[in-house]
C-alpha positions as CSV (number, residue, x, y, z in Angstrom):
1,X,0.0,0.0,0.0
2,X,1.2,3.3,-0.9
3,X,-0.4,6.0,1.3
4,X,0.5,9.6,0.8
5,X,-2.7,10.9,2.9
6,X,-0.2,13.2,4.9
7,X,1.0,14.9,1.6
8,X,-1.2,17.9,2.3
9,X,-1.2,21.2,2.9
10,X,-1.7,22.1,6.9
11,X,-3.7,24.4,5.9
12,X,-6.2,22.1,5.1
13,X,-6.1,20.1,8.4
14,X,-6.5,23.4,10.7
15,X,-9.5,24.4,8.2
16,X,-11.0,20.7,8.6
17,X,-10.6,21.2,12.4
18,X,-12.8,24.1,11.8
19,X,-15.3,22.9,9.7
20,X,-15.1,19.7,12.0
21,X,-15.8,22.4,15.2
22,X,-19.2,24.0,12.8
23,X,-20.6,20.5,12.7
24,X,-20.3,20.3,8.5
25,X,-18.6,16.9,8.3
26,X,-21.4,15.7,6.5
27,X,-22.0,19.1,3.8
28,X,-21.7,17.8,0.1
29,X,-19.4,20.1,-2.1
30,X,-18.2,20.4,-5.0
31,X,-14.1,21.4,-6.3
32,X,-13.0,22.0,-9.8
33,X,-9.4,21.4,-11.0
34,X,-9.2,23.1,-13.8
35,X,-6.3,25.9,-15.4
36,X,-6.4,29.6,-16.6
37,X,-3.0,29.3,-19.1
38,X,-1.5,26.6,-21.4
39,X,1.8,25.7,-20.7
40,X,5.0,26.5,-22.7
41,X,2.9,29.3,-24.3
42,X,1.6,26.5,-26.1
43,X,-2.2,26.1,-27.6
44,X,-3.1,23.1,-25.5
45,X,-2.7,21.0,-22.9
46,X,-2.7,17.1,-22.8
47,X,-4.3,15.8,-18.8
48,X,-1.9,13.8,-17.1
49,X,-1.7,12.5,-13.4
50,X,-4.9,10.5,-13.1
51,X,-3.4,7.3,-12.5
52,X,-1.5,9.0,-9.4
53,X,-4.9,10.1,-8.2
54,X,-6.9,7.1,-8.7
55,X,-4.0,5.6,-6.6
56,X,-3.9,8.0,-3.4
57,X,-7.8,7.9,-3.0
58,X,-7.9,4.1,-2.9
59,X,-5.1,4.8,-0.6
60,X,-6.3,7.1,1.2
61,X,-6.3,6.7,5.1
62,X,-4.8,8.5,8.6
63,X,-2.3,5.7,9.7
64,X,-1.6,6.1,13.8
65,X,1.9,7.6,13.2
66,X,-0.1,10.4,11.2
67,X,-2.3,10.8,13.9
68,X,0.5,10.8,16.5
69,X,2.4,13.8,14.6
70,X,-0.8,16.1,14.1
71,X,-1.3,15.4,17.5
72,X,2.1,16.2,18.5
73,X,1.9,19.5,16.8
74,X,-0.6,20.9,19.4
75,X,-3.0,21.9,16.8
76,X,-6.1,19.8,16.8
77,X,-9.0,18.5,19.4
78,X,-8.9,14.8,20.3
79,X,-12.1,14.6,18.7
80,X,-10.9,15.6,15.5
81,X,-8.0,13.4,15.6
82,X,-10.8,10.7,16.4
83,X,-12.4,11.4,13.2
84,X,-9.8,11.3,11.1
85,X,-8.7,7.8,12.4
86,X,-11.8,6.6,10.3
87,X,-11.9,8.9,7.4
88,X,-11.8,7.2,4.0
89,X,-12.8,8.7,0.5
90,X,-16.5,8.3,0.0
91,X,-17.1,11.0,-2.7
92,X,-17.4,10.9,-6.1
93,X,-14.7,11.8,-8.7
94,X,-15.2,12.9,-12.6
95,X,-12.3,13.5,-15.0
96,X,-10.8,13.7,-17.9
97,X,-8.9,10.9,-18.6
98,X,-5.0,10.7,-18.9
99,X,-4.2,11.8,-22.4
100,X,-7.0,14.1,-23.4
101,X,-6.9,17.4,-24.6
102,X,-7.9,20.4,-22.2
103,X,-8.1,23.9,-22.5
104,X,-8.2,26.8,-20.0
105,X,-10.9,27.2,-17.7
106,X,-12.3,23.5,-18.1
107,X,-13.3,21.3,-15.2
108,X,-10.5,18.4,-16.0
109,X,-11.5,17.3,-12.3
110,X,-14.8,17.4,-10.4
111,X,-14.9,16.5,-6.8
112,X,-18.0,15.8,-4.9
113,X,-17.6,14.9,-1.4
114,X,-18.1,16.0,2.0
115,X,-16.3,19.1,3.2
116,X,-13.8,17.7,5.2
117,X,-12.3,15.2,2.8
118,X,-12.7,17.5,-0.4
119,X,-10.0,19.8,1.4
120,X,-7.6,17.5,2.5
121,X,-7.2,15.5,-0.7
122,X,-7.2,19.0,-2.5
123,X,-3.0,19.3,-2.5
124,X,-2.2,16.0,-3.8
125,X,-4.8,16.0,-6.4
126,X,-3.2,19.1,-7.7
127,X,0.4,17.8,-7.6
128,X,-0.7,14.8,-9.4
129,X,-2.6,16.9,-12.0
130,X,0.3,19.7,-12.4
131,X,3.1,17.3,-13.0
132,X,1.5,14.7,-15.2
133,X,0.1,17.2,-17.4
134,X,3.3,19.2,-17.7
135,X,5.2,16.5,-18.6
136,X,2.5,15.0,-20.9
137,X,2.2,17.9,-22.8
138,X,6.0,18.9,-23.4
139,X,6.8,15.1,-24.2
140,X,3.4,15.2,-26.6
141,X,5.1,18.6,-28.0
142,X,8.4,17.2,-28.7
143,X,7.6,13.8,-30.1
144,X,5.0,16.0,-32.3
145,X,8.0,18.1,-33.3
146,X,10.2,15.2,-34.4
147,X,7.0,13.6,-36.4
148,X,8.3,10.1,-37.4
149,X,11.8,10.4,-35.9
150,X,11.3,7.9,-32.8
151,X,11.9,10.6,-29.2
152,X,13.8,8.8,-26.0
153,X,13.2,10.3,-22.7
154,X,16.6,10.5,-21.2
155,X,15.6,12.9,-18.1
156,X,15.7,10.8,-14.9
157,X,19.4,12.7,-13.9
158,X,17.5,16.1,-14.1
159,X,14.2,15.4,-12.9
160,X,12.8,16.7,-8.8
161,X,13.9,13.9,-7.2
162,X,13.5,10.3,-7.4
163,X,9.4,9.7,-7.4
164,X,9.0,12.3,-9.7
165,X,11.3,11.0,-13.0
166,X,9.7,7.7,-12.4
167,X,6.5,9.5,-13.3
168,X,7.8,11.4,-15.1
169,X,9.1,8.6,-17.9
170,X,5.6,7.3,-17.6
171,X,3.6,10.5,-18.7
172,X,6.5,10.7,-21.2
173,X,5.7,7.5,-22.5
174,X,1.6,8.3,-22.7
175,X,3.2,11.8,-24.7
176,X,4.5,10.1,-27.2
177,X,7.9,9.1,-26.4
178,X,9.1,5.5,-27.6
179,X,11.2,4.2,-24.3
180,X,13.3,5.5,-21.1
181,X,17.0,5.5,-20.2
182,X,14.6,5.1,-16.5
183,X,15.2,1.1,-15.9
184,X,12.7,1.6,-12.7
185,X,9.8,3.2,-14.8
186,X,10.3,0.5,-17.3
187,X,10.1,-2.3,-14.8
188,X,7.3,-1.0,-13.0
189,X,5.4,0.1,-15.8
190,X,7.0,-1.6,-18.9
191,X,8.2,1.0,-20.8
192,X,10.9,-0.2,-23.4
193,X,14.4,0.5,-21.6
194,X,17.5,2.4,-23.7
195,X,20.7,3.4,-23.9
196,X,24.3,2.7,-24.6
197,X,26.9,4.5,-23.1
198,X,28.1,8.0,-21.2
199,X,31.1,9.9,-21.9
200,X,32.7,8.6,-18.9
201,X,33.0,5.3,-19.8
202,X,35.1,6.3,-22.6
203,X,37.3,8.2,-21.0
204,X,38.0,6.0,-18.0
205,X,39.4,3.7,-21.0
206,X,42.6,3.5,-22.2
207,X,41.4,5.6,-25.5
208,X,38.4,5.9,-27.4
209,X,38.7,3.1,-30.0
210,X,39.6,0.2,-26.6
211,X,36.2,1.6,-24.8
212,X,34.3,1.2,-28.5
213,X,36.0,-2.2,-28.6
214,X,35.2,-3.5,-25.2
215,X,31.7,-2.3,-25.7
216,X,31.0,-4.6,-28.6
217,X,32.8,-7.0,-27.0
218,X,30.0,-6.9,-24.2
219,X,27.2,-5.4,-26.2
220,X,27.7,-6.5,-30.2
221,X,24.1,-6.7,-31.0
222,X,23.5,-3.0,-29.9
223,X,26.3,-1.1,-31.1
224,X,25.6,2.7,-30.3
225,X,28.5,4.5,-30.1
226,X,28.7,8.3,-28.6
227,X,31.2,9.6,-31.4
228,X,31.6,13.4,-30.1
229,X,33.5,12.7,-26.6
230,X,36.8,13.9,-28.1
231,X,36.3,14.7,-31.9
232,X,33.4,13.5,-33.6
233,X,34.7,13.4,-37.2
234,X,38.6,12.8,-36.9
235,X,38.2,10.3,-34.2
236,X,34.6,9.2,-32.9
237,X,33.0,8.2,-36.2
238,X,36.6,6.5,-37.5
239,X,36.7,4.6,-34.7
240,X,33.4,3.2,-34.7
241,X,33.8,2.3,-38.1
242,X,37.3,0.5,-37.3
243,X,35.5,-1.2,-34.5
244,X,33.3,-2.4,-37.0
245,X,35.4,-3.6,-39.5
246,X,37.6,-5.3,-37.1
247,X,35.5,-6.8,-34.5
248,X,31.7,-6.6,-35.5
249,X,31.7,-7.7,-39.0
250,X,34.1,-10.6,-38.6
251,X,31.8,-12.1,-35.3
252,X,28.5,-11.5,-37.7
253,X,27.8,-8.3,-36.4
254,X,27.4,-4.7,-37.3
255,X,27.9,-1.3,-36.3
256,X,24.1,-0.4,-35.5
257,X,24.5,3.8,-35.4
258,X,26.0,6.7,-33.4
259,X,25.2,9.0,-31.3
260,X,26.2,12.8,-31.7
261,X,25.6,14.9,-28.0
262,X,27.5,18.4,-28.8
263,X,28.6,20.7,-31.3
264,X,27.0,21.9,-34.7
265,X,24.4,18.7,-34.9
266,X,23.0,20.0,-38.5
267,X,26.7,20.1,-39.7
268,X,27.8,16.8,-38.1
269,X,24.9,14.9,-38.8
270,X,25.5,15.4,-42.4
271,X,28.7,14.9,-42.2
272,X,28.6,12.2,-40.2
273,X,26.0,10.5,-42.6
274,X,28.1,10.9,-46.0
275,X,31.0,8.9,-43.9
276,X,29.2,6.0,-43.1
277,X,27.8,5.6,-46.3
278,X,31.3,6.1,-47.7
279,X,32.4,3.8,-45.6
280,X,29.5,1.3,-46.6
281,X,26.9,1.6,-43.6
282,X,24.3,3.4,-45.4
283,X,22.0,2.0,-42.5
284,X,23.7,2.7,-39.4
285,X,21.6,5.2,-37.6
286,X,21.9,8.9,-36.2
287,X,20.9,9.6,-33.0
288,X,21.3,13.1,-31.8
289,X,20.6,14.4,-28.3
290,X,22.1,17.8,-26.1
291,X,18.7,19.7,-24.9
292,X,16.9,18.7,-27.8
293,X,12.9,20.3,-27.1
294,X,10.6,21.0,-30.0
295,X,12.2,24.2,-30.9
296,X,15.3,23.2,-31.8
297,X,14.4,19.5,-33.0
298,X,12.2,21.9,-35.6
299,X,15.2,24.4,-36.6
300,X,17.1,21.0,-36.9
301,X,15.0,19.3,-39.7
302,X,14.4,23.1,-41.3
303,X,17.9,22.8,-41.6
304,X,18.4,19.5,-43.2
305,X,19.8,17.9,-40.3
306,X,20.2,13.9,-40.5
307,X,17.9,12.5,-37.6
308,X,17.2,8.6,-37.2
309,X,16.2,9.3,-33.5
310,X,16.0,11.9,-31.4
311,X,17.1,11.5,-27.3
312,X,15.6,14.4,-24.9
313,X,16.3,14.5,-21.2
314,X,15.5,17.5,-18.6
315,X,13.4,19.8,-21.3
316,X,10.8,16.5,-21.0
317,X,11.5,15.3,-17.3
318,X,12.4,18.7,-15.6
319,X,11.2,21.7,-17.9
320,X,10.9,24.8,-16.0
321,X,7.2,25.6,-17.2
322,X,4.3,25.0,-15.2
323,X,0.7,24.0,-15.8
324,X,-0.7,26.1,-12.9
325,X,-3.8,23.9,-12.2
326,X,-6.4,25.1,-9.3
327,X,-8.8,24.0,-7.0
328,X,-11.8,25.7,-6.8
329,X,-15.3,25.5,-4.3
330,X,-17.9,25.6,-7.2
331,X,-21.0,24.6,-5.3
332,X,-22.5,23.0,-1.7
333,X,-25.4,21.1,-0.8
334,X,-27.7,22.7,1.6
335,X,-31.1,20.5,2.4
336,X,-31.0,18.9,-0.6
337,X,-30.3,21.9,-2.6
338,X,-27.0,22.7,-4.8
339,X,-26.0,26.0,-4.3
340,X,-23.4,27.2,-6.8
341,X,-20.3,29.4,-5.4
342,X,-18.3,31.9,-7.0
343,X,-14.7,33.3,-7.0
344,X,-14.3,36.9,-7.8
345,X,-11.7,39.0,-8.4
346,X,-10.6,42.1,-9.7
347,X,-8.5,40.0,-12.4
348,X,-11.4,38.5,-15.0
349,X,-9.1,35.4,-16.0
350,X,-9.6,35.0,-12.2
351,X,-13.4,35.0,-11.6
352,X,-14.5,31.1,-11.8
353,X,-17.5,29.7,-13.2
354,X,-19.9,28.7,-10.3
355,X,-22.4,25.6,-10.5
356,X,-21.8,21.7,-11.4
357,X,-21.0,21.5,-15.0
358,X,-19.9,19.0,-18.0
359,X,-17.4,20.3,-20.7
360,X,-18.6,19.3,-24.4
361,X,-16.6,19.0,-27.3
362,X,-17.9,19.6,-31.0
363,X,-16.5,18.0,-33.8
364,X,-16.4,18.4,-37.7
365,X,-18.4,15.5,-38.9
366,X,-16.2,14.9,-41.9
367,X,-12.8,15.8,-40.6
368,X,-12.9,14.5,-37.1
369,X,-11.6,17.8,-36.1
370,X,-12.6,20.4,-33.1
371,X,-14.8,23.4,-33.2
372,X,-15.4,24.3,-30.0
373,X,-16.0,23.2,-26.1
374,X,-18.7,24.3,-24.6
375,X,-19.0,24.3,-20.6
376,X,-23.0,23.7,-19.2
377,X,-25.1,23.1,-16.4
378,X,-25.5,19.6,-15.9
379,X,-29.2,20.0,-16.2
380,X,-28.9,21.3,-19.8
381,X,-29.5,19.2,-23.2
382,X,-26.8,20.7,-25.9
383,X,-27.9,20.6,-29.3
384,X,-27.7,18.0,-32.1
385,X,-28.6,20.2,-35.4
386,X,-27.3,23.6,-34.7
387,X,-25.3,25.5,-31.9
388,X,-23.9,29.3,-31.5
389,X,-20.3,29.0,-29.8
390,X,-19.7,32.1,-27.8
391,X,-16.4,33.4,-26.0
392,X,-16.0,33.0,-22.0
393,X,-13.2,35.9,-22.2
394,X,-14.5,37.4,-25.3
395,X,-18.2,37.2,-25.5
396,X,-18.6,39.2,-28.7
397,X,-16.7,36.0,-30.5
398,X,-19.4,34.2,-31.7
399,X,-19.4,31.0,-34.2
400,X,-22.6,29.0,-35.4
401,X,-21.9,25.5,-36.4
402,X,-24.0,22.4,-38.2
403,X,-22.8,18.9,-39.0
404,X,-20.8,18.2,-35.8
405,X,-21.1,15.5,-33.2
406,X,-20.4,16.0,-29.7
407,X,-18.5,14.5,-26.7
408,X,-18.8,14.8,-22.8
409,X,-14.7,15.1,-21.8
410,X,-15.2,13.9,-18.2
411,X,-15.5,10.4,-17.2
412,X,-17.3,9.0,-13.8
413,X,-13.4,7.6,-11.3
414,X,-15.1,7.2,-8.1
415,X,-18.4,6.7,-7.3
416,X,-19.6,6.6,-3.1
417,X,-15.5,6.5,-2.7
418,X,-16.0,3.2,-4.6
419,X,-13.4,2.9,-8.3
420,X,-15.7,2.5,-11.1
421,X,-13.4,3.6,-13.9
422,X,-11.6,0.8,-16.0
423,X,-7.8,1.9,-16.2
424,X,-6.5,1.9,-20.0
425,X,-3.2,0.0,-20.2
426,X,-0.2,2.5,-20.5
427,X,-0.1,1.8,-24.3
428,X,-3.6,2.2,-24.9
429,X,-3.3,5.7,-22.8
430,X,-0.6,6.5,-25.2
431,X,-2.2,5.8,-28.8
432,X,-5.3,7.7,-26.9
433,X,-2.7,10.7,-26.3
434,X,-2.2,10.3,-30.1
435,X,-5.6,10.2,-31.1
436,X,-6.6,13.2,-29.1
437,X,-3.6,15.2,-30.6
438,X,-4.7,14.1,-34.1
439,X,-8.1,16.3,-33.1
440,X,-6.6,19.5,-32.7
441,X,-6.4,21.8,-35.5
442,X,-3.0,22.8,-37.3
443,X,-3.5,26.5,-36.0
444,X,-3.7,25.1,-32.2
445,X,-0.6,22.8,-32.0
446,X,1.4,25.1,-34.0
447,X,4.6,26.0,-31.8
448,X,5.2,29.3,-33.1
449,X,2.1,31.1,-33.9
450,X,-0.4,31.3,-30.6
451,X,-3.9,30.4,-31.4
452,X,-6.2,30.6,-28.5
453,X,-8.8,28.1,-29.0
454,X,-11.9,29.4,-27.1
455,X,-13.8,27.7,-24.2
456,X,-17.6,28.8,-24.5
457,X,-19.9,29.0,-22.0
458,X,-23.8,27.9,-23.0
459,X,-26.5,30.6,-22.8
460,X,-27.8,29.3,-19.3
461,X,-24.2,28.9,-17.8
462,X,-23.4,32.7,-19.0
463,X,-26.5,33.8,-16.9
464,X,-25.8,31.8,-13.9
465,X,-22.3,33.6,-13.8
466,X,-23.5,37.3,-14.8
467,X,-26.4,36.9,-12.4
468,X,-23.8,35.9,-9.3
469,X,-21.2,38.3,-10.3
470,X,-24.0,41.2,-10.1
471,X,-24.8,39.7,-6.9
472,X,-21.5,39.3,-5.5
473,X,-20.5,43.0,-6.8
474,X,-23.9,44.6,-5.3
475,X,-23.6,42.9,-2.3
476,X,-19.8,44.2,-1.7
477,X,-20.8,48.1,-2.7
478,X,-23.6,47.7,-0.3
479,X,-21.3,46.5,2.5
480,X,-19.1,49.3,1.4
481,X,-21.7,52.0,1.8
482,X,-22.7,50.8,5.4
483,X,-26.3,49.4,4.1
484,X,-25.3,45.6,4.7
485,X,-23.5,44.0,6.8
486,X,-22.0,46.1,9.3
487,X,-22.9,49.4,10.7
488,X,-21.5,52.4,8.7
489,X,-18.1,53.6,9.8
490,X,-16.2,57.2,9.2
491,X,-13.1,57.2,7.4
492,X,-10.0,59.2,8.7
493,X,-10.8,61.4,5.1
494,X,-14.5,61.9,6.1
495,X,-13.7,62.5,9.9
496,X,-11.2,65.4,9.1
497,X,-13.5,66.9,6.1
498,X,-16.3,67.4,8.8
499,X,-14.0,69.1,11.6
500,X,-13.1,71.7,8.7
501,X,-16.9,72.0,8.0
């Protein structure tokens, strides 16, 4: 068992104490996890981090030792700790599942639990969300990059710590990548294992050609070599090729390709190929690698580089981006009755959309391609013949559309803290990545040219919002002018203007 229940926020303990002391144990809310920006400045985002999720809610239980160290920290009532000894996950969970394509402002997540257990659950969920779909997404936009060219995630050395490159080679994997340099990741989830060699081994060795000859002593069926650990065209590729002439070929063997880590890799890899085919290994692969990401794999192939593979480490495992995913009260239950919530703020990309919803996708009917996502009340039908797509941020954007078919994104996890949701295998959650991807529109996965694609809100979800925010805003300039709320109260301004009066 793998329980991570204590990987929360204190925050969230002291706030259960309180709701705990108020007698709302039992009160049904509602969270959204959802995010206000792509990553990477990017036109989508690929969900990632639901497996991770699935597995610390079936997980999820206060062990003694926990409930020794809260106590220890003089913080919480002996009743409290009581009730956490026999807290367990009994809500429900919605999401989008590992792979799909999201956009900002979308529920990818919907909790619906009691109070108490939706707020302590509410930091791992959003570590597990962040970091999955970071990495799915940059490993999604560099395998994308590289088209056919087959992308190895080599990022374990540079990822934040030990847990977090094992995942990180998984959501790689579901991105698009072909295999790890991770042995763990591939033993625990079976992702296809690579690698050769490290320019240490070669210069511990006596020279460059005695490490390439004790390596196909050990290895001749997977014959790699890094060429570029001294000088990659008067001595790494000659080498190899020597190696290969003397050892290889003569056991039955042959030199299987290179790999190129530094230095001008559109000049080398050109180089490098005319060599080998002048040397009569037309078919001996390039690999190149250095902080490959999708920008430079693409200035790469613009410039006519020779590519057989492609190896990326930290600008997959450890990119310094970040996903930004939230966790938002969206609604309570109050006798039987769902009461939506709000978040304002004097920043609009900040306001939330209140209520219990479902996110809908349109599709083209003949090219399989999206038009629009629409977010609703759950209550509402969308649709079938003809719909008006209008802006959340920019409501004058409007778009009618015919011939499309349409998709609920979320997908019932947990239902009554019982798993109702059939995991995909790690392969099928990887061609799913792909088909997803295949969805999108040229203008939204292109890396250069932004192209917000726009999250609309349906005609009844626009008027729950407008009517709250009027609401919310009248309410605060009543309290403001003393009429609500609390008694009326002079200013320091107003108390000096009347002693001059």
């Amino acid at each position: 068992m793998n329980n991570k229940t204590m990987m929360t926020d204190f925050y969230e303990l002291t706030m259960a104490q309180s709701y705990f002391d108020q007698g709302k144990q039992d009160e049904k809310v509602y969270f959204d996890i959802f995010f206000r920006k792509n990553p990477f400045n990017g036109g989508y985002t690929m969900t990632g981090g639901l497996e991770e999720t699935i597995e610390y809610l079936q997980n999820f239980k206060f062990e003694e030792d926990d409930i020794e160290f809260l106590r220890s920290t003089g913080t919480f009532s002996e009743d409290f700790l009581d009730y956490l000894k026999s807290l367990r996950f009994t809500g429900d969970l919605y999401a989008m599942p590992d792979g799909t394509a999201a956009f900002p402002n979308e529920a990818v997540l919907t909790v619906h639990a009691n109070i108490i257990e939706a707020q302590i659950i509410e930091t791992a969920l959003l570590a597990n969300f962040n970091h999955g779909s970071l990495v799915t997404t940059k490993a999604k936009r560099v395998t994308s990059a590289a088209g056919k060219i087959p992308v190895m995630e080599f990022g374990a050395r540079r990822a934040r710590g030990i847990d977090s490159a094992i995942e990180a080679s998984k959501h790689a994997f579901i991105g698009g990548c072909v295999g790890t340099s991770n042995t763990y990741a591939g033993k625990k989830y079976g992702i296809p294992v690579l690698g050769t060699m490290a320019h240490s081994y070669i210069q511990e060795s006596e020279s460059e050609y005695e490490a390439f000859l004790a390596y196909a002593k050990s290895h001749p069926d997977n014959c790699v070599f890094l060429v570029d650990t001294f000088d990659t065209l008067k001595s790494g590729i000659p080498n190899a090729i020597r190696v290969s002439k003397e050892y290889l070929e003569p056991n039955g063997y042959k030199l299987k390709g290179i790999r190129i880590d530094s230095g001008d890799l559109v000049y080398l890899s050109k180089a490098a190929k005319q060599m080998l085919i002048d040397e009569g290994y037309p078919d001996a692969t390039i690999c190149l690698s250095n902080g490959l990401d999708e920008n430079s794999i693409t200035d790469l192939l613009n410039k006519g580089a020779v590519i057989d593979s492609i190896g990326a480490g930290d600008n997959i495992a450890a990119s310094k981006e970040r996903v930004g995913g939230v966790y938002k009260l969206v609604a309570v239950e109050k006798d039987g009755e769902v009461i939506p919530k709000i978040k304002v703020s004097g920043d609009a990309i900040k306001i939330t959309n209140p209520g219990v919803k479902k996110t809908y996708r349109f599709y083209d009917i003949d090219s399989g391609k999206v038009l629009g996502d629409v977010i609703a009340n759950t209550s509402e039908t969308i649709s079938k013949e003809k719909y008006t797509l209008v802006s959340d941020q920019e409501p004058w954007k409007k778009t009618e559309i015919n011939d499309y078919f349409v998709r609920e994104l979320q997908e019932t996890i947990f239902k009554n803290g019982e798993l109702v949701y059939q995991q995909p295998t790690l392969k099928e959650k990887q061609t799913y990545c792909e088909e997803e991807y295949q969805t999108l529109t040229d203008e939204i996965t292109d890396i250069h040219n932004l192209h917000n694609y726009y999250v609309n809100l349906s005609e009844n979800m626009r008027r729950l919002k407008e009517y709250m925010l009027y609401e919310a805003m009248n309410n605060a300039s009543q309290i403001a002018m003393g009429n609500i709320g609390y008694p009326k109260v002079k200013t320091k301004f107003e108390k000096k203007n009347r002693r001059i009066k």
